[in-house]
Residue frames as qw, qx, qy, qz and C-alpha x, y, z in Angstrom:
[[0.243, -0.203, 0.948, 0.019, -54.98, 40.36, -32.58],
 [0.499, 0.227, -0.395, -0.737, -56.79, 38.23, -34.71],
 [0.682, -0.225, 0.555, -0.419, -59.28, 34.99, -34.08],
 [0.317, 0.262, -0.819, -0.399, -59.01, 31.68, -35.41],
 [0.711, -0.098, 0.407, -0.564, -61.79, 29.24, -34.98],
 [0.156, 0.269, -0.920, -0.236, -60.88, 25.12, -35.51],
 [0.892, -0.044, 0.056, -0.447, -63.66, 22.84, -36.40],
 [0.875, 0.238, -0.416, -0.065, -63.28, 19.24, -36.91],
 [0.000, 0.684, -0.689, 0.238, -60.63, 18.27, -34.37],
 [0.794, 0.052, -0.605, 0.030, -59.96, 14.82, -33.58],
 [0.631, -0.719, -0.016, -0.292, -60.99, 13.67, -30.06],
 [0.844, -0.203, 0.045, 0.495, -57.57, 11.85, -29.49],
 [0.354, 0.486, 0.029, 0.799, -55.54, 15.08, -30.95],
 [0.309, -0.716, -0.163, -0.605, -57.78, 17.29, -28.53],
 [0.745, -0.667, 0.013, -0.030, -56.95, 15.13, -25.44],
 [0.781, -0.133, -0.078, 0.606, -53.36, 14.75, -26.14],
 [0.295, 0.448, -0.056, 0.842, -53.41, 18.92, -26.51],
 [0.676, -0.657, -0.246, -0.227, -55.25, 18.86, -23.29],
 [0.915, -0.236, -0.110, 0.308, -52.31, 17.11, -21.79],
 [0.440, 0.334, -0.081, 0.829, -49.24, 18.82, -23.64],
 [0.000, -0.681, 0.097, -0.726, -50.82, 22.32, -22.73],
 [0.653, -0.742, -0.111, -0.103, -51.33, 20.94, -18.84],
 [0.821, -0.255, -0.109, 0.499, -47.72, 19.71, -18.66],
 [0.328, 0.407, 0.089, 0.848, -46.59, 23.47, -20.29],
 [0.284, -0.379, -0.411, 0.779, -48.78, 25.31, -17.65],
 [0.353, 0.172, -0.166, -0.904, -50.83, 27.00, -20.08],
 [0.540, 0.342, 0.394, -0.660, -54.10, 26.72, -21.42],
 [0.759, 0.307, 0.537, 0.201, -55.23, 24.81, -24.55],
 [0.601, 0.750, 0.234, 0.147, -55.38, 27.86, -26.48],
 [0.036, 0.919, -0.394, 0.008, -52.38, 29.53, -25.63],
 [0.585, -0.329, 0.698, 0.248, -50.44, 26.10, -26.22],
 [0.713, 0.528, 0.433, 0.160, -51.64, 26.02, -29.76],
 [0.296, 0.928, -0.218, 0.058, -50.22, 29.46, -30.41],
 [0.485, -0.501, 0.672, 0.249, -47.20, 28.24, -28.72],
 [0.766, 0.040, 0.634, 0.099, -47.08, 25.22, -31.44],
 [0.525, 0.775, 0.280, 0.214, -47.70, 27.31, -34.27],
 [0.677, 0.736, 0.001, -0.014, -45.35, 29.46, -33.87],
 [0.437, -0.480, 0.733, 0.206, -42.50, 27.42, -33.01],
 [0.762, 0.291, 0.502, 0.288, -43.49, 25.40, -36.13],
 [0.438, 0.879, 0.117, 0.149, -43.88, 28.76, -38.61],
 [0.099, -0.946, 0.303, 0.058, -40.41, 30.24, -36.91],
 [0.702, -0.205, 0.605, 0.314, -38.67, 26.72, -37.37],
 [0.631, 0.559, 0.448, 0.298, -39.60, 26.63, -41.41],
 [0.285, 0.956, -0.069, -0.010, -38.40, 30.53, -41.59],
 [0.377, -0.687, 0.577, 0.232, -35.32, 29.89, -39.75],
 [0.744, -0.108, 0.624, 0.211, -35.09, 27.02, -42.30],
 [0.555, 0.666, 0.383, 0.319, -35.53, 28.98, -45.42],
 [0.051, -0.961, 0.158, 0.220, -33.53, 31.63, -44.56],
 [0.669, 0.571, -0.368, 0.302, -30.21, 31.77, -46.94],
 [0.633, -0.739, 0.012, 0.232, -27.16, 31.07, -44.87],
 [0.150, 0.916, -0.362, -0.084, -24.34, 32.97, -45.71],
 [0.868, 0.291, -0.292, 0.277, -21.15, 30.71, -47.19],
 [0.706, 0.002, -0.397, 0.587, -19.07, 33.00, -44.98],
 [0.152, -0.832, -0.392, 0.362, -18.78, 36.05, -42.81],
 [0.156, 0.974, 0.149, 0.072, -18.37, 39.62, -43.01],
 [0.376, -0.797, 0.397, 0.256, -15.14, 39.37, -41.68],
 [0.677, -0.109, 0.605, 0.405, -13.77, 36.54, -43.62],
 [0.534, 0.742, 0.379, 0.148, -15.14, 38.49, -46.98],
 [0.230, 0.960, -0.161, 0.014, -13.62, 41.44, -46.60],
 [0.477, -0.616, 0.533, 0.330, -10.00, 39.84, -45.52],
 [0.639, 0.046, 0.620, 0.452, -10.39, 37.72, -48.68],
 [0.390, 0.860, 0.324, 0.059, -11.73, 40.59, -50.84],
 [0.029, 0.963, -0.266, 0.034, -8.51, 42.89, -50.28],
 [0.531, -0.541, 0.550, 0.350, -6.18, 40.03, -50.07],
 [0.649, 0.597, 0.388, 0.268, -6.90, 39.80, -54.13],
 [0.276, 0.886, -0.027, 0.370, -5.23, 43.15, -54.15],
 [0.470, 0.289, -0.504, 0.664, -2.13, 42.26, -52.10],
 [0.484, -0.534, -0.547, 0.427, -3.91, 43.58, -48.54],
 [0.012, -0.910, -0.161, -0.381, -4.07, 47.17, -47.30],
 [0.634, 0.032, -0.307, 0.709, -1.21, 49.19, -45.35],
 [0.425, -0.881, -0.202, 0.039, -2.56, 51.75, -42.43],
 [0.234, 0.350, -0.370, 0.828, -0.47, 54.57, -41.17],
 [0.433, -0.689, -0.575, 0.083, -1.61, 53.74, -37.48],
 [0.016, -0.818, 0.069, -0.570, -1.65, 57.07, -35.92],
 [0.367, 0.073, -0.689, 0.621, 0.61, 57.79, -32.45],
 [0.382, -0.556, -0.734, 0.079, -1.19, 57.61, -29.72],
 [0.181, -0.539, -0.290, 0.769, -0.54, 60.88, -28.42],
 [0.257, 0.016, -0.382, -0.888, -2.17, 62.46, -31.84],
 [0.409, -0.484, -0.698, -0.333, -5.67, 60.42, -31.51],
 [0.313, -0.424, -0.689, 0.497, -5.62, 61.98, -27.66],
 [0.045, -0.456, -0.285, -0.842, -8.28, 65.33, -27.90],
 [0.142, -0.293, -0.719, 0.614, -9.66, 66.94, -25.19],
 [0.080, -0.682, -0.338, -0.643, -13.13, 68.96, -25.37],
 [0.132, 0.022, -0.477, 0.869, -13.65, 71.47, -22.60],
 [0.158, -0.534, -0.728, -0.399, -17.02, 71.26, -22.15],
 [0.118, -0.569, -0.547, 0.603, -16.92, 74.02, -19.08],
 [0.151, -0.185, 0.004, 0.971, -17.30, 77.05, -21.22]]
């Protein structure tokens, strides 16, 4: 882990993170990390692309361009296989 050392803080900023981190149960400095990185994980979550649609809806519309796809579901008594694992 790595240290970070803030100068300059504003005494009104300092007592209202006094406060915040009393009402959160933690310490000043482990309410800053809190803050940071709920801010830094908001902005990723906010730059992440979001996908126009899913994975599911793609592929239904991707094969209904080609009229859809026709399975030969196998009978159920051909997908049953036993392994004998005594020998």
């Amino acid at each position: 882990m790595s240290t970070m050392t803030i100068r300059n803080i504003d005494d009104d900023l300092k007592s209202r993170l006094r406060v915040r981190a009393a009402e959160n149960g933690r310490s000043m400095e482990a309410e800053v990390r809190q803050i940071l990185k709920t801010a830094l994980d908001r902005d990723q979550a906010e730059n992440r692309p979001v996908p126009e649609k899913g994975l599911g809806t793609w592929i239904h519309e991707h094969f209904a361009e080609i009229g859809g796809v026709e399975l030969d579901i196998p009978k159920r008594s051909e997908l049953t296989r036993y392994v004998d694992f005594s020998e």
